[in-house]
C-alpha positions as CSV (number, residue, x, y, z in Angstrom):
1,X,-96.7,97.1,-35.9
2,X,-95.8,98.7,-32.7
3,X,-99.4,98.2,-31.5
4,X,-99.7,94.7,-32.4
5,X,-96.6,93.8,-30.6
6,X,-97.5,96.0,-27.2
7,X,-101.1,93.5,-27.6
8,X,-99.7,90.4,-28.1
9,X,-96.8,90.5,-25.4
10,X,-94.3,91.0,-28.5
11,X,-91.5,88.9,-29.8
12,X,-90.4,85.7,-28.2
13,X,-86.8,85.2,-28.1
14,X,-85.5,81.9,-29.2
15,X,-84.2,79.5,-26.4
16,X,-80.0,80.2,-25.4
17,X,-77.7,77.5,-25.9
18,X,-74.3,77.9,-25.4
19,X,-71.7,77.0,-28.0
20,X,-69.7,73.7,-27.7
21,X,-66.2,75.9,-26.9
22,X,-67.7,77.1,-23.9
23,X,-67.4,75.1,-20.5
24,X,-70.7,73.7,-19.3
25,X,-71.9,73.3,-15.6
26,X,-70.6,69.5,-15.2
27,X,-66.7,70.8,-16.6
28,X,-67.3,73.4,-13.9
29,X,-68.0,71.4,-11.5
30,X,-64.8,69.0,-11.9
31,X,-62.6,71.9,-12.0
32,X,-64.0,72.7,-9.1
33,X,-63.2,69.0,-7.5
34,X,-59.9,69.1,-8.8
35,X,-58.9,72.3,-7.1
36,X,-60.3,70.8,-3.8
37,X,-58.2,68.0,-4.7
38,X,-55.2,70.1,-5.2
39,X,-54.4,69.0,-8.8
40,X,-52.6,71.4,-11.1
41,X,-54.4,73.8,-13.8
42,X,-53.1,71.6,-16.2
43,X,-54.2,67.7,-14.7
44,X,-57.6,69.1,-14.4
45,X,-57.3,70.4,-17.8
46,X,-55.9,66.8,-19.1
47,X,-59.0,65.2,-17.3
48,X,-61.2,67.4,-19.0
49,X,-59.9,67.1,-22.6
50,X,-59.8,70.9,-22.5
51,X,-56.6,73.2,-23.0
52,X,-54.6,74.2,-19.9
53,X,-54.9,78.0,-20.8
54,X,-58.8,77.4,-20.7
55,X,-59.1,75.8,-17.4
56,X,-56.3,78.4,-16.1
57,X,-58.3,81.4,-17.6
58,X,-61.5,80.1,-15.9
59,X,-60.0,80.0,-12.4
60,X,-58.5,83.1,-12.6
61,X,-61.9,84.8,-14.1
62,X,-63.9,83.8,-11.4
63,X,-61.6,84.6,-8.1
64,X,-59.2,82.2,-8.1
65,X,-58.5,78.4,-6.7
66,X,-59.2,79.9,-3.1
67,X,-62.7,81.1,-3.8
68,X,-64.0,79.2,-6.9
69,X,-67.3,78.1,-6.9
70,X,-69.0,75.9,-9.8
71,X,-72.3,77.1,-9.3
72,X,-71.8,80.5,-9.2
73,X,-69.4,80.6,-11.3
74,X,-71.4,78.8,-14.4
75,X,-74.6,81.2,-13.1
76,X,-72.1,84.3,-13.9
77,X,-71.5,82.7,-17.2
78,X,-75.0,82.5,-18.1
């Protein structure tokens, strides 16, 4: 079996997709916006649909309102 795998390249993984509790790229990116816009943890969190202690656990995971970065950030994440 070993062999056969080594020949043919071996097993492909199936594709990633991230479960829906997990923030995607776009809810990144309006946190993001909202910081610049100096809204509260919890208005951006309201404007996302999402809890407060998720958006607030997300900013604080990735370096803070000074230095967050959506991009980054959702690469990190990945």
């Amino acid at each position: 079996m070993r062999r056969f795998l080594l020949q043919t390249g071996g097993l492909k993984s199936p594709p990633r997709c991230r479960p829906l509790r997990h923030l995607t790229a776009e809810e990144r990116e309006e946190i993001s916006r909202g910081i610049a816009a100096g809204l509260s943890g919890r208005a951006i969190a309201r404007g996302l649909g999402r809890p407060a202690s998720t958006v607030s656990r997300e900013i604080v995971r990735n370096s803070g309102r000074e230095a967050y970065r959506a991009g980054t950030d959702d690469a990190a994440a990945e």
